[in-house]
NUTOR-140254 format. One line per field, with one value per residue: residue in one letter; chain; x, y, z of N, C-alpha, C in turn. Coordinates in Angstrom, 1 decimal, m for minus. Each point is the difference from the previous one (the first is absolute). Last residue first. Layout:
<atoms>
resn	(A ...)
chain	(A ...)
n.c1	(X ...)
n.c2	(Y ...)
n.c3	(Z ...)
ca.c1	(X ...)
ca.c2	(Y ...)
ca.c3	(Z ...)
c.c1	(X ...)
c.c2	(Y ...)
c.c3	(Z ...)
</atoms>
This chain:
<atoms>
resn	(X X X X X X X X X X X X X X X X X X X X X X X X X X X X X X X X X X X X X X X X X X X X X X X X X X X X X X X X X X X X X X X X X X X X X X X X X X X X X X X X X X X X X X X X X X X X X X X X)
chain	(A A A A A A A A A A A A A A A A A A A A A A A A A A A A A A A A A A A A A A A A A A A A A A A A A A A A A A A A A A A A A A A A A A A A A A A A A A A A A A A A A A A A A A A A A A A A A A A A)
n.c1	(51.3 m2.2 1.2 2.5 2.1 m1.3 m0.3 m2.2 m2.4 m3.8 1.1 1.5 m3.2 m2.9 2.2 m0.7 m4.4 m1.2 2.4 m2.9 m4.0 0.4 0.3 m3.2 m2.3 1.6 m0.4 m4.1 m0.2 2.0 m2.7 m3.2 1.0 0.1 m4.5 m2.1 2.0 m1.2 m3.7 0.3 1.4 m2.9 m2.8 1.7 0.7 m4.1 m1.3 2.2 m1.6 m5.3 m4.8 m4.2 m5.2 m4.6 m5.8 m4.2 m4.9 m5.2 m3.0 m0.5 m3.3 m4.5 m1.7 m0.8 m3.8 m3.8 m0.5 m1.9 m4.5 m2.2 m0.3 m1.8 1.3 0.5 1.0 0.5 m0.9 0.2 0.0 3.6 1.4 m1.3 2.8 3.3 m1.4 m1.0 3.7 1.9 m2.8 1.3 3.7 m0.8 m2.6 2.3 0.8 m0.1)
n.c2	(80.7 4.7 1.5 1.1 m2.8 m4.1 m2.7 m3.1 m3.2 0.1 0.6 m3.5 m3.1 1.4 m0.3 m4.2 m1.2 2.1 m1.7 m3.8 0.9 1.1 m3.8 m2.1 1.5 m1.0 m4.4 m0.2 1.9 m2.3 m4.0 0.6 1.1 m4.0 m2.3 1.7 m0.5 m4.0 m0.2 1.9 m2.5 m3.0 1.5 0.4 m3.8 m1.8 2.1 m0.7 m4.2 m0.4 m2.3 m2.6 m2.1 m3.6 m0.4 m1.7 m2.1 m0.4 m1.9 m4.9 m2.6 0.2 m2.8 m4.8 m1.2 m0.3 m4.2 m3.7 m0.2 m1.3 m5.1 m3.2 m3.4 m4.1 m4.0 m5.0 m4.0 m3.7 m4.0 m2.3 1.9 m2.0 m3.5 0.9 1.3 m3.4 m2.3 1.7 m1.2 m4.0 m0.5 1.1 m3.2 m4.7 m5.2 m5.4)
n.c3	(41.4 m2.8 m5.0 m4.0 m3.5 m2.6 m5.0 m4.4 m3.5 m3.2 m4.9 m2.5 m2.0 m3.6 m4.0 m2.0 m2.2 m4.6 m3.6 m1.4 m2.9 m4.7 m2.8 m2.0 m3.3 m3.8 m2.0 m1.6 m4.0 m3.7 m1.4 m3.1 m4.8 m3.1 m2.3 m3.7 m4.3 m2.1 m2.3 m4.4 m3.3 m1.7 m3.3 m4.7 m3.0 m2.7 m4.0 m3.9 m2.7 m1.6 0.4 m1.9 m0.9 m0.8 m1.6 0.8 0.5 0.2 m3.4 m0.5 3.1 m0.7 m3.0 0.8 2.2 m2.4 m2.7 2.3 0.5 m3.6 m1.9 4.7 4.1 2.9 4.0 2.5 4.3 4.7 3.0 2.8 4.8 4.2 2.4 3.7 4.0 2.4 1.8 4.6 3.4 1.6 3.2 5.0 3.0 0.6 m1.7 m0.1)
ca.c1	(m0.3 1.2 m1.6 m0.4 1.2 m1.1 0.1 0.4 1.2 m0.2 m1.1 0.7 1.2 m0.7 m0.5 1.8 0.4 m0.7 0.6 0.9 m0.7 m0.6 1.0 0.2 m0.9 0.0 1.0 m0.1 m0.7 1.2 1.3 m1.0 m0.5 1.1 1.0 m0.9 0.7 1.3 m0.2 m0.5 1.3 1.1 m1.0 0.1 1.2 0.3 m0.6 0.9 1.3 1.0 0.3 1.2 1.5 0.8 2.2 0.4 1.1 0.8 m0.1 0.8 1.5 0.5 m0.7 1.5 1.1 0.5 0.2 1.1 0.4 m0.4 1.0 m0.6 m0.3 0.5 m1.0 0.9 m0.1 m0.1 m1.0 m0.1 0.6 m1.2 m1.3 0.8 0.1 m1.2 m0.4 0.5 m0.1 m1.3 m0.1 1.1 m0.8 m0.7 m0.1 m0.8)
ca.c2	(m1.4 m0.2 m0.4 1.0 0.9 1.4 0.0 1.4 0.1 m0.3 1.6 1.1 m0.8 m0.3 1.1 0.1 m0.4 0.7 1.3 m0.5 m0.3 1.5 0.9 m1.0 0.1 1.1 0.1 m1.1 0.6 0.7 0.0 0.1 1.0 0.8 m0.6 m0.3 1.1 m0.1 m0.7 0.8 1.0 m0.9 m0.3 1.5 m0.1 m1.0 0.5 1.4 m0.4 0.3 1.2 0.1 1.4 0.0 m0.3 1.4 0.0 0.3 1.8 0.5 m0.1 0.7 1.6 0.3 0.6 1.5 0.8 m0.4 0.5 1.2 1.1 0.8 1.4 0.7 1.2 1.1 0.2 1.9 0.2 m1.0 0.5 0.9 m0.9 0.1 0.2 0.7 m0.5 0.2 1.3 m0.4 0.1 1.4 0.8 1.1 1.5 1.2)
ca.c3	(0.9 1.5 1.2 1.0 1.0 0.3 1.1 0.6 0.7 1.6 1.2 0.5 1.0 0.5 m0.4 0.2 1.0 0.6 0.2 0.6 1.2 0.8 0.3 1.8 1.0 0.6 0.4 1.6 1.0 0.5 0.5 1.1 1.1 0.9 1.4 1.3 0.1 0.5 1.1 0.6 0.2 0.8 1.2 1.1 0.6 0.9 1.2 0.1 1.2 m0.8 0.4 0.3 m0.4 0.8 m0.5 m0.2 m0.4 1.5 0.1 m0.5 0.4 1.5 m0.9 m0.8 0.8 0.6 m1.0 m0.2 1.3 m0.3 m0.4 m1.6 m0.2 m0.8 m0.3 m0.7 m2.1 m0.5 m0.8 m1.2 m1.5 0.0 m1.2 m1.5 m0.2 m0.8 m1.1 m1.0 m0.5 m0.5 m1.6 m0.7 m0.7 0.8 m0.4 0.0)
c.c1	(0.9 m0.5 0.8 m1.5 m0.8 1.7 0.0 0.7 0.9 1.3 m0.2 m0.1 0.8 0.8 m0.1 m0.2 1.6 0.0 m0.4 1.6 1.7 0.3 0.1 1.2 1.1 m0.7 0.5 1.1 m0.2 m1.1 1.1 1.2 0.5 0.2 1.4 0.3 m0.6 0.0 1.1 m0.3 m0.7 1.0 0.7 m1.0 0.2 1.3 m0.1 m1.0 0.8 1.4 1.5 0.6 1.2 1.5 0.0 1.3 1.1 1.5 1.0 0.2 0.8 1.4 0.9 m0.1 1.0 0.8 0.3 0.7 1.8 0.6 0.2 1.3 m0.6 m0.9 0.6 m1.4 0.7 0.3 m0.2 m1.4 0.1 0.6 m0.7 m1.3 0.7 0.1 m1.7 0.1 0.4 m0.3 m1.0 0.7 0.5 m0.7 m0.2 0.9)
c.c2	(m0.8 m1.0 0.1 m0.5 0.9 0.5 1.1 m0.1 0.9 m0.3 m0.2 0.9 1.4 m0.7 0.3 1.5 m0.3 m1.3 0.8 1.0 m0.7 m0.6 1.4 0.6 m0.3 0.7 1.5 0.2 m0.6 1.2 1.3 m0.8 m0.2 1.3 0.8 m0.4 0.9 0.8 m0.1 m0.5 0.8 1.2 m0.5 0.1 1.9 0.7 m1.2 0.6 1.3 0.0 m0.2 1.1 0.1 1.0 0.4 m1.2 1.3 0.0 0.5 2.0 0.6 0.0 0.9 1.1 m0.5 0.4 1.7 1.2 m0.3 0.9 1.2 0.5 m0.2 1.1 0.5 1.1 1.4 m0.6 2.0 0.9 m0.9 1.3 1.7 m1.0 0.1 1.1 0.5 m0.8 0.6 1.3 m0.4 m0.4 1.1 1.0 0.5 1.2)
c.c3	(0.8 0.3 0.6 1.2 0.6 1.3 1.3 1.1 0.4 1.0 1.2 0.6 0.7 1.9 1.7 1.0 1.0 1.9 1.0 0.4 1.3 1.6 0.6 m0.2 0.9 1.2 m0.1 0.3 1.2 0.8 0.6 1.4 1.2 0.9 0.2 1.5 1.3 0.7 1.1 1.4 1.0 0.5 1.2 1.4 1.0 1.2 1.2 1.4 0.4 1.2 m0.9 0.8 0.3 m0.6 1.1 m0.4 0.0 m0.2 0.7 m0.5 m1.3 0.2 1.3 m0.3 m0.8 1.2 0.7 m0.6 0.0 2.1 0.0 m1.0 m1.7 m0.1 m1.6 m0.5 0.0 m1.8 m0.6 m1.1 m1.4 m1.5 m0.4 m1.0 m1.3 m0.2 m0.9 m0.8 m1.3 m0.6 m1.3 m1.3 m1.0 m0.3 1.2 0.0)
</atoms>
């Protein structure tokens, strides 16, 4: 005796024995090829002189934006040297 869970699954894989093939009308055929081949566009080629000024520009982006960081932190790192010294006073004149 079969357990149930393949009894199941055998009626279901029998039960695709009996589906019949639907065919479409020519005329309903006829007008989604009408559709698709409308929708078709040429595919444009971007031209490789705006490729490579796109890449140059992306470059030239990042390195900016690089040598503003690495200037940033160099302010920022002068400006705390800076900052060290000053405080480093020495107070001659308290009475301590």
């Amino acid at each position: 005796m079969k357990p149930v869970k393949e009894i199941w699954i055998e009626e279901i894989l029998n039960s695709a024995e009996n589906i019949q093939r639907v065919d479409a009308s020519e005329r309903l055929f006829a007008g989604i090829q009408s559709r698709l081949h409308s929708k078709v566009r040429q595919i444009e080629m971007v031209p490789a002189r705006t490729v490579w000024l796109a890449a140059a520009s992306i470059a030239l982006l990042f390195a900016l934006n690089f040598a503003a960081l690495t200037y940033s932190a160099q302010q920022k790192q002068t400006a705390s040297h800076s900052t060290a010294l000053t405080e480093n006073s020495f107070d001659i004149y308290s009475n301590s």
